[in-house]
N, C-alpha and C positions, 0 to 999 in steps of 0.2 A: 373809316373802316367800321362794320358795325362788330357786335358782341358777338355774335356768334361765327361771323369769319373769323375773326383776331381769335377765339378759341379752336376753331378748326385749325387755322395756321398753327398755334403753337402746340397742339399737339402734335402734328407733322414735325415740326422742330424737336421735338418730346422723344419722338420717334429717333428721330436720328443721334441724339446724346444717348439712346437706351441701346445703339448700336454702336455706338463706339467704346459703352462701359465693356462690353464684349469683352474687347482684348485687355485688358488687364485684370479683369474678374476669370481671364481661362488660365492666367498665371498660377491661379491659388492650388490647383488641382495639384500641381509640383511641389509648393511648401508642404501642403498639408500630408500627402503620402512621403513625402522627407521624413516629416515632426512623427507620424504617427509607425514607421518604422524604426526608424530611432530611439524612441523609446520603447517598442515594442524590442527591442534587440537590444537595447542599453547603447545606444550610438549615438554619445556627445557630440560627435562632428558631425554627422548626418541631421543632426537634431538642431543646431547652430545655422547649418544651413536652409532648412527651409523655415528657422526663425527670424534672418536676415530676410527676408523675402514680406513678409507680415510687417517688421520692422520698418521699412522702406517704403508702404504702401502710398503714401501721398507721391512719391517721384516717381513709381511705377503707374498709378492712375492718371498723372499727368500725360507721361509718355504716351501710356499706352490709349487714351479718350485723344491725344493732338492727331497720332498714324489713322485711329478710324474715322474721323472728321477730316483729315484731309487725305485723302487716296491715299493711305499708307506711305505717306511720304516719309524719306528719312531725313529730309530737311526739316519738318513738323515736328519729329523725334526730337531731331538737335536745340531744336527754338522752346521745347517745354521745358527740354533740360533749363535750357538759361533761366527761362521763366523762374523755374521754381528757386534757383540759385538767387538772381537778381530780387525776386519781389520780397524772396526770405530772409535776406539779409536787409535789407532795405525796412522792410517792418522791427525788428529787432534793433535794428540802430532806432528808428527814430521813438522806437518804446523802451530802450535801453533796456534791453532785456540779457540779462549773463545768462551765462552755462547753470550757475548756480540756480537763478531762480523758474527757470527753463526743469531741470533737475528736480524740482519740488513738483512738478505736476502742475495740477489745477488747469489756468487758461493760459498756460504758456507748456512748451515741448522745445526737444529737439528734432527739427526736420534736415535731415541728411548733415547732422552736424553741424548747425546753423539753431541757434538759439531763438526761437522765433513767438508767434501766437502758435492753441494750440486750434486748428483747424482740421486735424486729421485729413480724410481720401478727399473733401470739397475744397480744401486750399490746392491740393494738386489737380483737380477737374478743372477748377478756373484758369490755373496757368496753362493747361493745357487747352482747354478751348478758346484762350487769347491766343494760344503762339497757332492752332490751326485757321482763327480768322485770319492771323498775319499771312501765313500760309495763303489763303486761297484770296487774302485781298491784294497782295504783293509777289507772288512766285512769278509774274508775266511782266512787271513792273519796268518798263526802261527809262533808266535816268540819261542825263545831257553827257555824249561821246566821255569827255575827263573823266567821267564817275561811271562810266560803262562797269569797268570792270563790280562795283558792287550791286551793279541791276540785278532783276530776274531774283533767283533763290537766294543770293547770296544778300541780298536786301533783307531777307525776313527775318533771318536773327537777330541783324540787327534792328530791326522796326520791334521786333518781342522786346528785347534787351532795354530802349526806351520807353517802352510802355507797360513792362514789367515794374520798371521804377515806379510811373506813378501809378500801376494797382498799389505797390508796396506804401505809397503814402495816404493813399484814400480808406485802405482795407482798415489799419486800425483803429478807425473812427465808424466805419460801416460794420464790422465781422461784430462786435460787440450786441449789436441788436440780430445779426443774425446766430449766433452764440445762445443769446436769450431766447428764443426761439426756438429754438434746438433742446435748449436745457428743460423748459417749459413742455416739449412732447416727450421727452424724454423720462420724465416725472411721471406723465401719463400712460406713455407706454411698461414701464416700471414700476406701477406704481401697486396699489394694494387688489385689484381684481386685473391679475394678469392672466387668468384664465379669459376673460373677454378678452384683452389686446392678442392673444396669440389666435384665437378666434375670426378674430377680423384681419388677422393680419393673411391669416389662410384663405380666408374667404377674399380679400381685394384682390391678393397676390393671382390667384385663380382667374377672375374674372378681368382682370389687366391680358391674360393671355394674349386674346388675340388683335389685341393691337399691336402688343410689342410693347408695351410699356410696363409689363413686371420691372424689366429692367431697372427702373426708374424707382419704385416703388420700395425695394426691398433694401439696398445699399446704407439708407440711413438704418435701416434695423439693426443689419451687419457690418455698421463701420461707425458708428455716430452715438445712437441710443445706449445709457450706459455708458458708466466708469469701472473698470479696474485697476486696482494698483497693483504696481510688481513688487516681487521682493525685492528688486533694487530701486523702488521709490517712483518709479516711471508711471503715470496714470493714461492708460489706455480704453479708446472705448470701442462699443459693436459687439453684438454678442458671437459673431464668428469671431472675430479678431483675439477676443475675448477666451474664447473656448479653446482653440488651441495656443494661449499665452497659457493658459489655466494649465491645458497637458504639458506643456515644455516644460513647465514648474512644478507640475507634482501634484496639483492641487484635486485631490481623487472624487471631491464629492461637487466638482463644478459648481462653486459657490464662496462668495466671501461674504465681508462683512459689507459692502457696499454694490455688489451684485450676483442676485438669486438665478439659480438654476441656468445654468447656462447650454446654447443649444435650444432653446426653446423657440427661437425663431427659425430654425432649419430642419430638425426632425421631424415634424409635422407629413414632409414627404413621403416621406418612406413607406409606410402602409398605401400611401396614393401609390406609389411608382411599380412597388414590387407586388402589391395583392390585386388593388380595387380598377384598376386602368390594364393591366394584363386579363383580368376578368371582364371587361368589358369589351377586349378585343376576342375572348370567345364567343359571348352573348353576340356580336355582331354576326363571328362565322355562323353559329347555329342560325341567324334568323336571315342568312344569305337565302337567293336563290339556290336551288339543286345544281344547277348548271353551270352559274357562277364562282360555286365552294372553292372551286381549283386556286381561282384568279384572286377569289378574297380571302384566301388562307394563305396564298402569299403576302399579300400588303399587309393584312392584320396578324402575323404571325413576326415578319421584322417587325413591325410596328411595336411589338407586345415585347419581344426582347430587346429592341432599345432602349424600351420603357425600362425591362427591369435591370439591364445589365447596367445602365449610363445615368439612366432616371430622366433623358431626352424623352419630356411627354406629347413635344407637340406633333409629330407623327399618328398619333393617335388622337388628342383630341381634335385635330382640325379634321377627322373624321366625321365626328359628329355636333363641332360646333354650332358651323350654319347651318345645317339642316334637321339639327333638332334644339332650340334655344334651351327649350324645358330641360335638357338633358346637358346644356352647358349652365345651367342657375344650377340644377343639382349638383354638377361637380365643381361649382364653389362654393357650396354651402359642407358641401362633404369634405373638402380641403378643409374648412373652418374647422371644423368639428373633429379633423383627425390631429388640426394640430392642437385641439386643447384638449384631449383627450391622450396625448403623450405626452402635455405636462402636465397634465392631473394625476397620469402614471409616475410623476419624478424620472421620466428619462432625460437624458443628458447623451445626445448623438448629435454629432455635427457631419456637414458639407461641405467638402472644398469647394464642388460646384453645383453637384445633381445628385440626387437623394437613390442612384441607385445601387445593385449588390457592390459595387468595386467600395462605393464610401461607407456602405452598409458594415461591411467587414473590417475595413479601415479606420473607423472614427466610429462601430459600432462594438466590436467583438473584438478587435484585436487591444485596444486599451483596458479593455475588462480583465486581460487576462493579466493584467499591471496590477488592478485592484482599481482600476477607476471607474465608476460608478454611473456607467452608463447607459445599462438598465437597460439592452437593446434587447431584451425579448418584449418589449412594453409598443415595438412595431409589430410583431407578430400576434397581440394580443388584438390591439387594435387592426392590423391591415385582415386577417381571416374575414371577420363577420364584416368586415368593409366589403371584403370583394364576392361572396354573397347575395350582398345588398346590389353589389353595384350589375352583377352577372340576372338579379332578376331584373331589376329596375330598367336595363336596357334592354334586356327580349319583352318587356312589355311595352314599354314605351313605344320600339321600333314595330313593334305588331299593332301598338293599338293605333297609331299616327300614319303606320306606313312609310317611316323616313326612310329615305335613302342611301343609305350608309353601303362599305363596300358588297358587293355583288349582288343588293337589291337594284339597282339598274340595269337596261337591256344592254346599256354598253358600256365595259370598265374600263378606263383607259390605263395606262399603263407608260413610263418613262423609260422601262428598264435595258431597250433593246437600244438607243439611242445614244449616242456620246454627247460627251459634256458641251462640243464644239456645236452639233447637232442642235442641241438644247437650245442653246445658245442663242445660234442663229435664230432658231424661231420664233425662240421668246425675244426678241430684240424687234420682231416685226410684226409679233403679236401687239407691242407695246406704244405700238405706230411708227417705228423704224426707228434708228438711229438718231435722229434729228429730234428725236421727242423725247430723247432720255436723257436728265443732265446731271444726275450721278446713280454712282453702282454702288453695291457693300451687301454682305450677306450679314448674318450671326450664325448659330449652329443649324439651324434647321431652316433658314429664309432667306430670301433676296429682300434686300432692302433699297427701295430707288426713290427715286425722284424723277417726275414726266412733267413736261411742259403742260402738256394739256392732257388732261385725268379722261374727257370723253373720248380720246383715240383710245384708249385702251382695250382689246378684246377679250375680256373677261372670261367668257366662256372658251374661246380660245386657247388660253393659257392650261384653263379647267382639262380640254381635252389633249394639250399635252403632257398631263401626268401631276399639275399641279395640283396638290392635297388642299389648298384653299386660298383665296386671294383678297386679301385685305387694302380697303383704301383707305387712307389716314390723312384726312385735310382732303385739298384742294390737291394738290399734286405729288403726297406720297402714295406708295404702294407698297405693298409687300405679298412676294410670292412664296408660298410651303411647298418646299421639296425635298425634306428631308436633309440627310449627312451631306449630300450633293451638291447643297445651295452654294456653300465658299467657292467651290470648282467650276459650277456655273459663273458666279457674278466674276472671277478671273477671264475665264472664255469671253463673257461682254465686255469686260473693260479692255482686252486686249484687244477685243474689235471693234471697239471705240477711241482706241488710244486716252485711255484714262489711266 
């Protein structure tokens, strides 16, 4: 295999892990408005609650990366569980690790009350994408008539359960160099010019868009990078994980003595989602046809309130990704620059999931009114002349280039008239029919698949059903934008596939 298929495959593979973090990254949206009403209202139980949730994140990322790698099965659910039970105890025995020194922090934790390494969300990714191989290498499995009874699904917990043991014997001797590694970017990303890392972390995060590998990109930020200690001794890292441990404690000025400004990896959005990207879906309608204003004031109008109600950008930028590059290097260099330019303001705003008004208010205004220090006029400061910049910079660009963007073509297509089943069908035979498709999965705003062969696909097909932009990744991913709709389509095809 040469270098550059083996890179093209694994990022298709990339692809697919950055859609299965999905589902346990749309859990946080529930902690976090728990945490940040609860203290907003003085509510310890409300507050406990969605602090159990943040707590728990290795069992939940396991769970939730095994259901989206394996067709949401809840055999794959059940097999991470074991995983993480089996591989966690199994490490702790053989490094003799107590409660006690588990309790001190450092490189050891408690995972789901199990004395273990400390690994945080990547020890529970890996249990989980073993029990979803087990899943998809054994759920069809038939053993000899006497051992019927444990073929098929009922096989793959147990195949997890033995081969969760020996992750658990191999991992203590492996996780160490990957620990170092970790602790080593971490230094960097933390370290004395954090105005560059938050810089570049806007700017990659950005340009990762359209593949679908932000996903991928960002988690170590918010789950990995960085230590805090709790008041009860517990050493946590990630600076979301970090930021609301910070609000459930009180801590008002988002900062300790071992980590600075917290939030700094997730506010950066927020001037994008609510000023500079809603100003760009005006500069589009103005530089529409006459003719077409009707048909592109609807697309770019939801498009522009998802942006700012949810902070779901990709509606919008796959407007004018591919058909104007210049104008997607600008909006990652502008993401760079808004996220270091809101912590050069000392803001301190987080996101459970998407940087718009619902978190804005939630993790921006409503804590302040606590006393904690989260400076959220410092997106308003920054998103105004953002969205300025961003309302000229695309009525010139699209004027001077002529790009395409909605209702500058003589034909707009449109999805809206059509049902999900509708959709569905077509797009299953746009894709070369059913026999060419060998798996399904959305995320918020895409279809996420996999084709036997990448050259049936009709591209332009898909385009003029309504699809906002189509992305190939490797040799035989795909991904289709269609908006809040994608989950309800790729249901429609798996059901017409029996997936």
């Amino acid at each position: 295999m040469s270098l550059v298929s083996g890179l093209v495959k694994s990022l298709s593979k990339l692809s697919m892990i950055g859609r299965a973090l999905m589902l346990p990254i749309s859990l946080l949206p529930a902690a976090g408005l728990l945490l940040a009403f609860g203290d907003k209202f003085h509510l310890p139980l409300m507050m406990n609650a969605g602090g159990v949730i943040f707590d728990n994140l290795p069992l939940l990322f396991a769970i939730g990366s095994a259901v989206g790698l394996a067709s949401e099965s809840g055999i794959a659910a059940l097999s991470a569980a074991v995983s993480v039970f089996v591989t966690n105890v199994t490490i702790g025995t053989v490094l003799s690790i107590t409660p006690e020194m588990a309790a001190q922090g450092g490189k050891y934790a408690m995972v789901v009350g199990i004395p273990t390494l400390q690994m945080g969300v990547f020890g529970g990714l890996i249990c989980g994408i073993l029990a979803a191989w087990c899943y998809n290498r054994f759920h069809t499995l038939q053993l000899p008539e006497f051992l019927g009874f444990f073929s098929g699904k009922r096989f793959v917990a147990i195949a997890t359960a033995f081969l969760s043991f020996i992750l658990g014997l191999l991992l203590p001797y492996v996780w160490q160099h990957i620990q170092a590694g970790i602790d080593a970017l971490s230094l960097v990303v933390n370290g004395d010019n954090q105005a560059a890392s938050t810089f570049i972390f806007g700017l990659v995060e950005r340009a990762l868009i359209p593949l679908g590998l932000h996903h991928i990109w960002y988690p170590s930020f918010w789950y990995s990078f960085g230590d805090y200690t709790t008041q009860a001794g517990q050493v946590i890292h990630g600076d979301q994980t970090i930021w609301f441990k910070m609000l459930e404690e009180g801590v008002k000025s988002f900062s300790s003595d071992t980590y600075h400004n917290a939030g700094k990896f997730m506010q950066g959005e927020f001037p994008l989602m609510l000023f500079a990207l809603p100003a760009a879906c005006l500069a589009m309608y103005h530089e529409a046809n006459t003719k077409n204003k009707k048909i592109a004031s609807g697309i770019l109008f939801s498009a522009a309130l998802t942006c700012f109600l949810t902070g779901i950008t990709e509606p919008v930028e796959f407007t004018f990704i591919f058909v104007a590059p210049v104008l997607y290097v600008f909006n990652a260099i502008m993401a760079g620059l808004s996220y270091m330019c809101m912590y050069l303001l000392d803001a301190h705003i987080a996101k459970s999931f998407s940087a718009g008004l619902i978190d804005y208010i939630s993790f921006g205004i409503l804590p302040s009114f606590n006393g904690f220090e989260t400076h959220y006029l410092s997106a308003i400061i920054v998103g105004v002349p953002m969205a300025i910049i961003y309302y000229f910079t695309f009525r010139f660009v699209i004027r001077r280039f002529d790009v395409k963007t909605p209702g500058r073509t003589d034909v707009t297509t449109t999805a809206t008239n059509k049902s999900d089943a509708e959709l569905a069908s077509e797009i299953l035979a746009l894709l070369g029919g059913a026999q060419n498709v060998g798996s399904v999965g959305s995320c918020i705003t895409r279809l996420r698949l996999e084709v036997e062969n990448g050259k049936a696909v009709d591209r332009d097909g898909l385009n003029n059903v309504g699809a906002r932009g189509v992305v190939f990744v490797g040799d035989n991913g795909i991904q289709v934008i269609f908006g809040a709709r994608a989950q309800f389509i790729a249901q429609e095809m798996s059901g017409m596939l029996g997936k």
